[in-house]
C-alpha positions in Angstrom: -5.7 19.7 -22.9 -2.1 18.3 -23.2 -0.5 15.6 -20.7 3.0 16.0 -21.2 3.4 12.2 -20.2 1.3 10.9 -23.2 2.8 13.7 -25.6 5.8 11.9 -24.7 4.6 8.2 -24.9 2.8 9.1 -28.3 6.1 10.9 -29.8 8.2 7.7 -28.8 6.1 5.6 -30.4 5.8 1.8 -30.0 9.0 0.5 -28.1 10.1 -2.4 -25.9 8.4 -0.4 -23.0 5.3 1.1 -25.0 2.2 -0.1 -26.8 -0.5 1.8 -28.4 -4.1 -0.5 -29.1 -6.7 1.3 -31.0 -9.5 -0.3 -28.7 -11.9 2.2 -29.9 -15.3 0.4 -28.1 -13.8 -2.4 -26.8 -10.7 -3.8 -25.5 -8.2 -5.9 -27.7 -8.3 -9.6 -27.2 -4.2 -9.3 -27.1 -4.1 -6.3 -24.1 -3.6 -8.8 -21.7 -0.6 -10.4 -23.1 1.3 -7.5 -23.4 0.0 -6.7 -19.6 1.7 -9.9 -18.6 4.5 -9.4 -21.0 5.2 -5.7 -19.4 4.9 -7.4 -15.9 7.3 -10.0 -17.1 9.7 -7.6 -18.0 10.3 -3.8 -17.2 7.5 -2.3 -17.4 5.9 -0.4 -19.6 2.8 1.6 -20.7 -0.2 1.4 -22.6 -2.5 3.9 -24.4 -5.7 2.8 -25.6 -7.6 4.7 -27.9 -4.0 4.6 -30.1 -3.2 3.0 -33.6 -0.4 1.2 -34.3 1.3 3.9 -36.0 0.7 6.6 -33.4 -2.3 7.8 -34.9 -4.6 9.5 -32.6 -8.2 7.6 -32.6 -9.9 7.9 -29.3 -11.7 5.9 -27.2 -15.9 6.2 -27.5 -16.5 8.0 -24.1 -20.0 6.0 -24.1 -17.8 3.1 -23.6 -15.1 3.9 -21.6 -16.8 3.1 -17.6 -17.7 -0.4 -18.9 -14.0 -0.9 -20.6 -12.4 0.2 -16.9 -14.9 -2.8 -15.4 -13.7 -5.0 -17.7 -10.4 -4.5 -17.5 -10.5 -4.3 -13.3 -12.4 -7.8 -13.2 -9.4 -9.4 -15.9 -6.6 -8.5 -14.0 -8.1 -9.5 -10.7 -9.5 -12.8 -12.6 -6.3 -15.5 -12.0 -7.8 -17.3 -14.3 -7.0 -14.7 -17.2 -3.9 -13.4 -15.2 -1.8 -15.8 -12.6 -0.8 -14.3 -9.7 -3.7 -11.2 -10.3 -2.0 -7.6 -10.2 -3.8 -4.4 -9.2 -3.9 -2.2 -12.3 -6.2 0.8 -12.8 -7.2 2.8 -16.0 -6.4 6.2 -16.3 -8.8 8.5 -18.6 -7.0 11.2 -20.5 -8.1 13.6 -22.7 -5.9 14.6 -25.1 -6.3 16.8 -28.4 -10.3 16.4 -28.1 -10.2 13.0 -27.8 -10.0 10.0 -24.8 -7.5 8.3 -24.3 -7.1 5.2 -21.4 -3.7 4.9 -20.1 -2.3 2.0 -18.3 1.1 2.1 -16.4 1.8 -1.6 -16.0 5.4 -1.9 -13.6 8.1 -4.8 -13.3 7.0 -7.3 -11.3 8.4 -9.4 -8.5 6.9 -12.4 -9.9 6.3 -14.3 -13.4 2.7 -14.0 -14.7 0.9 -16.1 -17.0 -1.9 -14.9 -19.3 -4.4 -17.7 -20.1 -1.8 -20.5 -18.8 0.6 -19.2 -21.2 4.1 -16.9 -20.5 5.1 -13.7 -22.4 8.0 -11.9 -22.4 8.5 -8.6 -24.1 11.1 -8.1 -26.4 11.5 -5.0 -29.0 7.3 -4.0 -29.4 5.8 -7.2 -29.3 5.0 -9.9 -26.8 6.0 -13.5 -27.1 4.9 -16.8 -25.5 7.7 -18.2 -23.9 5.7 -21.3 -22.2 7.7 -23.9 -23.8 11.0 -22.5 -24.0 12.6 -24.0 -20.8 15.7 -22.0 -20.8 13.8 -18.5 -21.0 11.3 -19.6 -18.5 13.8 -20.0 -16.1 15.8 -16.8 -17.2 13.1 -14.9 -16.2 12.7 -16.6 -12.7 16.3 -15.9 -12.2 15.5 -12.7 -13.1 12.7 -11.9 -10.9 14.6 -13.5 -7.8 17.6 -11.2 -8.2 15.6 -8.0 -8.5 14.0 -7.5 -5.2 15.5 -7.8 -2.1 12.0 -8.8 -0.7 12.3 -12.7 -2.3 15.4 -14.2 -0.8 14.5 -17.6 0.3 15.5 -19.0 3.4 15.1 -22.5 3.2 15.8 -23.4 7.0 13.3 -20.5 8.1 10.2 -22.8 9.8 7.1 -21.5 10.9 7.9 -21.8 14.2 10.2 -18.7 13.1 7.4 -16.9 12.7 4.2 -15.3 14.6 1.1 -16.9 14.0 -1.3 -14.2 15.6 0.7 -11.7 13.2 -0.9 -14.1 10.3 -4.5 -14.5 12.1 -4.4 -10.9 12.8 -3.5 -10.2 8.3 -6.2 -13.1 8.0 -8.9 -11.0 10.3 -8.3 -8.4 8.7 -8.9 -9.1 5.5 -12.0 -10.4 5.7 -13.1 -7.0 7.2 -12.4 -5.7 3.7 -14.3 -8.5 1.9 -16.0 -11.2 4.1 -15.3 -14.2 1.1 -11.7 -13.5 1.0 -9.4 -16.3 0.4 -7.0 -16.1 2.9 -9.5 -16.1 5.6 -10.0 -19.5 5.0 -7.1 -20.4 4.2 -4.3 -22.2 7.0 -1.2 -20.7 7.8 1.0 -22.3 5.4 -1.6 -22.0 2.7 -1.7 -18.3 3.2 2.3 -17.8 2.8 2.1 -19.8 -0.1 -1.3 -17.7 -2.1 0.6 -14.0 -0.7 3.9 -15.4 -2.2 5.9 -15.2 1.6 6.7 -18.9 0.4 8.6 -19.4 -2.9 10.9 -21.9 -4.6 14.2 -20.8 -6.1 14.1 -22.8 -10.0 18.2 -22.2 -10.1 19.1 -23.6 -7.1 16.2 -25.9 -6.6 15.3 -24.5 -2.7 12.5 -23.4 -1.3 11.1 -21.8 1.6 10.2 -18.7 3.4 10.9 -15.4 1.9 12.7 -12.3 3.6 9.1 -10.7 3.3 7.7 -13.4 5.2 10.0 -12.4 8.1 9.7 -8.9 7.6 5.8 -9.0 7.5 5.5 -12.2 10.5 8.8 -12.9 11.7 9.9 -13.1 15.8 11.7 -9.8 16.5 14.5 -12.5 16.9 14.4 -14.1 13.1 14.1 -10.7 11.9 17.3 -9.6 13.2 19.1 -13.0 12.7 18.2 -12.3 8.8 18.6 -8.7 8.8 20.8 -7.5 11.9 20.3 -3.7 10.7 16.7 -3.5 10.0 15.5 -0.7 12.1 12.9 2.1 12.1 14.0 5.3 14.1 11.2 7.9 15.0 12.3 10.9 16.5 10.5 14.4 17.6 13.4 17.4 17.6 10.8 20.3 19.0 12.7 21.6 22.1 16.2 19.6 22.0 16.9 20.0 18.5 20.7 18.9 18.8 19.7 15.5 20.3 15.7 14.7 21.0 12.4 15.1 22.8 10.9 12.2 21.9 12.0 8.8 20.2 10.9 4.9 19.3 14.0 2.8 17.9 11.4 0.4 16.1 13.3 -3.2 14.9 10.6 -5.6 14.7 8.1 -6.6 12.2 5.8 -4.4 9.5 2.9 -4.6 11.0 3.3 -3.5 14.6 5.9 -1.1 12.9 3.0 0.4 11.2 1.3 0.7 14.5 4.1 2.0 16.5 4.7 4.7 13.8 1.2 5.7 13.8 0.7 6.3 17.5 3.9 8.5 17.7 2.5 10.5 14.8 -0.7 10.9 16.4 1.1 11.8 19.9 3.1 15.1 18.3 1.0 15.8 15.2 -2.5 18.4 15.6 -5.3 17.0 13.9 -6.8 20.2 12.0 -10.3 20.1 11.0 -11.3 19.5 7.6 -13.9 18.6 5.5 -14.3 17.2 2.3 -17.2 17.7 0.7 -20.0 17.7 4.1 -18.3 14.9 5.7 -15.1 15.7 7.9 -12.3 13.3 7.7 -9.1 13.1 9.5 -6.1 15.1 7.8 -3.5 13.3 10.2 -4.9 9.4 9.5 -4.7 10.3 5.5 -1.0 11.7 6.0 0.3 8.6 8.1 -1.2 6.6 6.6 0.7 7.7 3.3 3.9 8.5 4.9 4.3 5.3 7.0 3.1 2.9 4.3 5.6 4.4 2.2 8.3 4.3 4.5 7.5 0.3 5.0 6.4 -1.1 1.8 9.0 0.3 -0.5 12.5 0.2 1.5 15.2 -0.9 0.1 15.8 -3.9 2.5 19.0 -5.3 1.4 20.6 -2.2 2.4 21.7 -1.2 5.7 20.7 2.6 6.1 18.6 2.6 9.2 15.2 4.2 8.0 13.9 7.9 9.8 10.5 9.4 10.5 11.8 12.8 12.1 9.1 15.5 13.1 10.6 18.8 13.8 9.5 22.5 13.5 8.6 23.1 10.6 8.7 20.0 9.0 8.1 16.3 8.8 10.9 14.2 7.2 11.3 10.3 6.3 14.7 8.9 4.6 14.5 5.2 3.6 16.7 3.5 1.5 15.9 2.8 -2.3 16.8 1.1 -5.5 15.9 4.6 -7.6 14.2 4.5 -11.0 15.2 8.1 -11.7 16.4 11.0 -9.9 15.3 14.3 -8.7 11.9 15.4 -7.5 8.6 13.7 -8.3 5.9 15.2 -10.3 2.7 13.9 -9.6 1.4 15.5 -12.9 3.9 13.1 -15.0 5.3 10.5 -12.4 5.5 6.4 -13.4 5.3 4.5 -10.5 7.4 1.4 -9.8 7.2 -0.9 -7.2 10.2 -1.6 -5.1 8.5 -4.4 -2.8 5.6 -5.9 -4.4 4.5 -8.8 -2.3 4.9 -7.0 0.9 2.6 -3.8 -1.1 -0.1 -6.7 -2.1 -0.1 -7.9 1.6 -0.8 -4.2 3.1 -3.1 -3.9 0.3 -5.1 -6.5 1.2 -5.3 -5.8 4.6 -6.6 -2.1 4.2 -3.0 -0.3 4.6 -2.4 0.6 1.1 -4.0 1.0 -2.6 -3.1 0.7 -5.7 0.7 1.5 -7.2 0.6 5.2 -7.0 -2.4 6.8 -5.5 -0.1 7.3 -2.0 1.7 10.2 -4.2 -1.6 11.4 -5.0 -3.1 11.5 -1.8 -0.2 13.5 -0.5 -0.5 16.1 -2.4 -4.2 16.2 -2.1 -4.2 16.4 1.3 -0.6 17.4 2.2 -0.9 21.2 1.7 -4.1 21.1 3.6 -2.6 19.6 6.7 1.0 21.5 6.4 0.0 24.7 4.4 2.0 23.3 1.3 3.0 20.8 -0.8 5.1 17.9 0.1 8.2 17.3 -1.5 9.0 13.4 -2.9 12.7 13.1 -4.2 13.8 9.7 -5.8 17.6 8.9 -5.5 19.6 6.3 -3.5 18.0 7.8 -0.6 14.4 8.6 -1.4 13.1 11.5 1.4 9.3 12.6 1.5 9.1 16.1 3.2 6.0 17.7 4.4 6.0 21.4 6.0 4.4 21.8 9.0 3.1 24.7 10.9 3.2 25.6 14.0 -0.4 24.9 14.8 0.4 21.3 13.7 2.4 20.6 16.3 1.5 22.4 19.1 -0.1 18.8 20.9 -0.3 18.7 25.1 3.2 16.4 24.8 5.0 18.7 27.1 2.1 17.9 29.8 3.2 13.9 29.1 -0.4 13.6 27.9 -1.9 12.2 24.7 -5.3 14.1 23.3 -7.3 11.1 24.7 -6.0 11.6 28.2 -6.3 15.1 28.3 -10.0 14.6 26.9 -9.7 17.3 23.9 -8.2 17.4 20.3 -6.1 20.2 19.9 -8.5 21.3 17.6 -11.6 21.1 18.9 -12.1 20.7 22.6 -15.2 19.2 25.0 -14.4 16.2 22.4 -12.2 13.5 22.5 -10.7 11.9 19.6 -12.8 8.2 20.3 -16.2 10.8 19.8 -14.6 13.1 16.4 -12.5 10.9 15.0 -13.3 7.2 13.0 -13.0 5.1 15.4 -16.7 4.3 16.1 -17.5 4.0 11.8 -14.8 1.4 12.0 -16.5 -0.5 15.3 -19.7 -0.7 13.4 -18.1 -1.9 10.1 -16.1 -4.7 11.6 -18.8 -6.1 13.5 -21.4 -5.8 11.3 -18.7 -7.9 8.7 -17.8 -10.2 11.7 -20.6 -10.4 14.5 -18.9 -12.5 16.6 -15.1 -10.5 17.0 -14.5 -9.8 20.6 -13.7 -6.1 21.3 -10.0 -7.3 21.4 -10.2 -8.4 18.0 -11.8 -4.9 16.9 -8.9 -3.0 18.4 -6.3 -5.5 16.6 -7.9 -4.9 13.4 -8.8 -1.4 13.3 -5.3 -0.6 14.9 -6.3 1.0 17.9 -6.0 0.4 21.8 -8.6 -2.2 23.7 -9.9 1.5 25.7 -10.0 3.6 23.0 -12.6 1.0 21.4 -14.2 -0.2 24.9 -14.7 3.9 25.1 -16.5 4.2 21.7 -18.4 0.8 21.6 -20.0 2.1 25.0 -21.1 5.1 23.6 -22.4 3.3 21.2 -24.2 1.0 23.1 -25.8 4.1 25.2 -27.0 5.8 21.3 -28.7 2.2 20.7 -26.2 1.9 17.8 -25.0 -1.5 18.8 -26.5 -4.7 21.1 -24.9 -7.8 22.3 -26.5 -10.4 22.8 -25.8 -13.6 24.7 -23.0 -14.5 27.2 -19.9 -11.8 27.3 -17.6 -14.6 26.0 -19.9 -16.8 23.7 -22.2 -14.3 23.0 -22.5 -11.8 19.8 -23.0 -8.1 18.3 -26.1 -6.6 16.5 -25.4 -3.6 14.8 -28.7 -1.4 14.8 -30.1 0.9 11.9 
């Protein structure tokens, strides 16, 4: 089998932007300098299983799940690699053989691989550490590239929202109970997620535009950034004006949730299984769509973002800085980050994975919930379109009443979403992670309304699935086999 993306990498060769490391059983002691070096830089990719000269070796498939461990735990280690980056493996065969490929993007920030700083320059990696004038080149050179990093040295905390920042530190300690931030204080947390910066050519510091994006008052946000707007509209009927609309300008996260609930007011949930498990169609597409929409804006720019649903289609329009043109393949695609500190923020908090598998997913699942396949195209203006039947949309919103209210999917009736859908997997997970969450907390975490989850945890309670125990305010939850 040929990838035409490594057939190109391989007939390139070795170049400011590609390296090939034979790493036949193991992985080079050098692979993470050139990771950091590619980070520093561009960009770049990596084939392992490669010789210098372009001669195809292969990588022992015995060894190849214990290789992608190794190389997970290093990249997540900041002791091997400050700040850590989310990388992944990708196994390839190719000609008979395995190849690992690793597509390692610019980053917003400068890395260090053992202490030390590499830059890329021609096919090789260079340490940099003591050479003051490059060092700070390249911080220059990371603060001018995304938009995301402008400081604002007279933004205080008071500017921001500190149950936005308990709400990101809740929530990520639903995904991993010992995570940092959750013990971390406000100010310590901007600092570790990189909302708080220092500027090493003008000698300032402070909070970043992401920090206001991600925490800010609705007020600081448009003090900072008076066009920063999300518009969600539903053309169905009125197709010249509207039926429905949300003029979102405030911050990321109650964007995201605001965006979510209008999708799941005019979009059908089909059913679907995968595998003998049914999962929600419409939670993987939002989810997709809406983190795109967010995370990878071009803020600096003043083209109001869209989400549009309309017959026959569901559209978003966002502004971009473009790293090629035309429509994506997701057979060949590299991807690149646009906003990388506000992507490792909805990362950590359960919104998002790693660079790339959001194109993947919508493909997977996109012609499955729209009876084809979505349409990415990267240009100034970067537009995601998914098809839509007519079955998709045809939701009780001309009765003014959501699926919960009217007590039936539009799928699947006698049911209502609270019983079908997630909701009660995610009640159980939270609080058998964090015991002691109120139900208020649950429904700020999990992203859905106090009686949606009041509804499920009931139901719950009656299936002797869940017990609390002690005083309603003081008390706690025991989640039951």
């Amino acid at each position: 089998m040929m990838n035409l993306r490594i057939q190109q990498l391989l007939s390139a060769g070795e170049s400011r932007s590609v390296e090939f490391k034979a790493s036949r059983r193991a992985l080079n002691r050098d692979l993470y300098e050139t990771v950091c070096a590619f980070l520093n830089r561009d960009g770049g990719d990596i084939l392992l299983g490669v010789a210098d000269d372009g001669g195809i070796q292969g990588v022992d498939p015995d060894c190849v799940a214990q290789m992608k461990r190794d190389f997970a735990n290093s990249v997540n280690n900041p002791q091997k690699l400050n700040p850590p980056c989310y990388l992944s493996m990708e196994e390839i065969e190719h000609e008979g053989v395995i190849l690992l490929h690793i597509a390692v993007p610019p980053s917003s920030q400068v890395h260090r691989c053992n202490s030390r700083i590499y830059d890329r320059n021609e096919d090789g990696d260079f340490d940099i550490t003591d050479n003051q004038s490059r060092v700070t080149q390249l911080y220059v050179s990371k603060q001018s590239h995304y938009a995301e990093n402008t400081i604002y040295p007279y933004a205080e905390l008071a500017d921001l929202r500190p149950e936005l920042i308990d709400r990101a530190r809740r929530m990520v300690a639903v995904h991993q109970r010992n995570h940092p931030w959750a013990k971390m204080d406000d100010n310590e947390l901007l600092a570790s997620a990189r909302l708080f910066q220092r500027d090493y050519q003008r000698d300032e510091e402070g909070l970043t535009l992401a920090a206001i994006l991600l925490f800010g008052k609705d007020t600081t946000i448009l003090s900072v950034l008076p066009h920063h707007k999300t518009d969600a509209i539903l053309r169905k009927v009125n197709i010249d004006r509207y039926d429905d609309r949300d003029d979102i300008r405030t911050n990321l996260l109650d964007s995201y949730d605001r965006l979510t609930a209008f999708g799941e007011k005019h979009l059908n949930d089909p059913f679907f299984l995968e595998g003998i498990q049914r999962i929600s169609l419409r939670s993987h597409i939002l989810r997709e769509i809406i983190g795109n929409l967010l995370i990878h804006r071009e803020y600096s720019h003043a083209f109001p973002a869209k989400f549009v649903i309309e017959r026959g289609r569901l559209f978003t329009e966002n502004s971009n800085r473009p790293h090629g043109h035309g429509a994506i393949d997701p057979r060949c695609f590299s991807p690149y980050p646009k906003n990388p500190v506000i992507a490792r923020v909805f990362k950590e908090i359960g919104w998002a994975d790693e660079l790339g598998s959001g194109v993947r997913k919508l493909f997977k699942y996109g012609k499955a919930f729209g009876g084809h396949d979505p349409e990415l195209v990267e240009s100034d203006i970067f537009r995601i379109i998914l098809p839509l039947s007519d079955e998709i949309l045809e939701t009780p919103v001309e009765t003014g009443k959501t699926p919960v209210e009217t007590g039936k999917t539009p799928v699947e009736t006698g049911k209502t979403p609270v019983e079908t859908g997630k909701t009660p997997v995610q009640i159980i997970h939270v609080l058998s992670e964090n015991p002691e969450m109120t139900l208020a907390d649950v429904a700020k975490v999990i992203g859905r309304s106090l009686s949606a989850v009041e509804r499920a945890s009931s139901k719950l309670i009656k299936e002797g699935r869940l017990k609390h125990v002690g005083p309603k305010k003081s008390g706690h939850w025991e989640v039951l086999p």
